[in-house]
C-alpha positions in Angstrom: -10.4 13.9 3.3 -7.5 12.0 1.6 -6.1 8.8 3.4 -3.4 7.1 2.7 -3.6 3.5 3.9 -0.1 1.5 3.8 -0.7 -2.7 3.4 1.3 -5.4 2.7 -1.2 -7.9 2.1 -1.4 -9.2 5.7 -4.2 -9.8 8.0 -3.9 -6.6 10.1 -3.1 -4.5 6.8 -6.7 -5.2 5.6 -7.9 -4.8 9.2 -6.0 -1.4 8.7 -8.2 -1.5 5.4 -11.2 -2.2 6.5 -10.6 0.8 9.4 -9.9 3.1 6.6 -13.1 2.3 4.4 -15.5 3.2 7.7 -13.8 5.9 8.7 -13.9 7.4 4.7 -17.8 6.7 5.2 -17.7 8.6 8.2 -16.0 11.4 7.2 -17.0 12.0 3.8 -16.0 15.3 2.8 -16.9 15.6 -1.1 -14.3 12.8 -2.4 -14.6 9.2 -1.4 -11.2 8.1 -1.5 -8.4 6.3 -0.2 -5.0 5.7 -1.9 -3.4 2.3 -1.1 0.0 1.9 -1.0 2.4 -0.9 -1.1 6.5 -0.6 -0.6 9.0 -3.1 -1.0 12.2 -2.8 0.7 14.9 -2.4 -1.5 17.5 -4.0 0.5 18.9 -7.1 -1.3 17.0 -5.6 -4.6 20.2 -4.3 -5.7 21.9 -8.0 -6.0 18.6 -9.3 -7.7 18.8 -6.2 -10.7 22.2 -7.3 -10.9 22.0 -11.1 -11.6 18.2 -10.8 -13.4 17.9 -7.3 -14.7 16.6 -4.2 -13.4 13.1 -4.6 -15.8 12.5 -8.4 -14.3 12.5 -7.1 -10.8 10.1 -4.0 -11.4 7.7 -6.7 -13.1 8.0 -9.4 -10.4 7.4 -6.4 -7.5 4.5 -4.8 -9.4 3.2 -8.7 -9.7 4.0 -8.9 -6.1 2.0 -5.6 -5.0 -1.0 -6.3 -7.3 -1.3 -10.0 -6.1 -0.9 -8.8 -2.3 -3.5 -5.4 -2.4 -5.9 -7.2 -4.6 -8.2 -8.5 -1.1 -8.2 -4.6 -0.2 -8.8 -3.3 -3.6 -11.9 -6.2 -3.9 -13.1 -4.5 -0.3 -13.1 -1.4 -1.5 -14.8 -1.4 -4.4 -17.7 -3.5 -2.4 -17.9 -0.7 0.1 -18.0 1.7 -2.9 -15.3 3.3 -2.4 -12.8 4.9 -5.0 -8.7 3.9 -5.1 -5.6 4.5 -6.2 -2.9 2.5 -6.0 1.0 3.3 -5.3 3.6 1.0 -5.9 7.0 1.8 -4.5 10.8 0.5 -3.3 12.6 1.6 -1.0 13.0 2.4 2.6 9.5 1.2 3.7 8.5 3.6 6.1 10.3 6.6 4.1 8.5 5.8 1.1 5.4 6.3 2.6 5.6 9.8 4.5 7.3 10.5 1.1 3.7 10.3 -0.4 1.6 11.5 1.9 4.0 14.6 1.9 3.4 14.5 -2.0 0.0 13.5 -2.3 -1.1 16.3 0.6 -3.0 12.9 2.5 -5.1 14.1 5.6 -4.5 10.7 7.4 -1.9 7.4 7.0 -3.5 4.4 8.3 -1.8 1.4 8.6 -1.4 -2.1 10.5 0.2 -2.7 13.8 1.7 -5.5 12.6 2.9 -6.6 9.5 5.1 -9.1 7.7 8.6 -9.7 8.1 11.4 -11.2 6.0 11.1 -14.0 7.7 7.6 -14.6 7.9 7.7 -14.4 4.2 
């Protein structure tokens, strides 16, 4: 079974984590694993390629996404459990049925709550 598991980095993403680790034990079909992805909204991206360069802000985002799924990757790999990661922009929730569609994922799993522009 493939599952997709969206985070952010915030509590209830690795709760969302955490949900998607047992239930890849549970159901283990053959392959062991999950592909984490992260997606950062690219409204107001457009005025930050323009002042600091397009390259800067893919950098700074993949920085970003690396520094925010690093507590899931770390519980994943205890658990045993194979990853890959996807980094995306874009409209948030678009990007990710995008890759499931791609990627041919069984399940998304994701938090109930999760950060907001404001919160950040």
């Amino acid at each position: 079974m493939k599952i997709l598991v969206a985070t952010d980095g915030s509590r209830n993403a690795l709760r969302a984590v955490k949900y998607a680790a047992k239930l890849a034990h549970l159901l283990r079909t053959g392959s062991n694993k999950i592909t984490l992805i992260s997606v950062h909204d690219d409204i107001g991206l457009r005025h930050a390629r323009a002042f600091v360069g397009k390259a800067e802000v893919a950098d700074y985002l993949r920085e970003l996404s690396e520094k925010e799924l690093k507590p899931a990757r770390k519980l994943l790999k205890d658990d045993g459990i194979g990853y890959d990661m996807e980094i995306r922009t874009g409209h948030v929730a678009q990007e990710i049925v995008d890759c499931a569609d791609k990627g041919k994922f069984d399940m998304i799993v994701l938090g109930s709550k999760g950060r907001s522009a404001m919160a950040d």
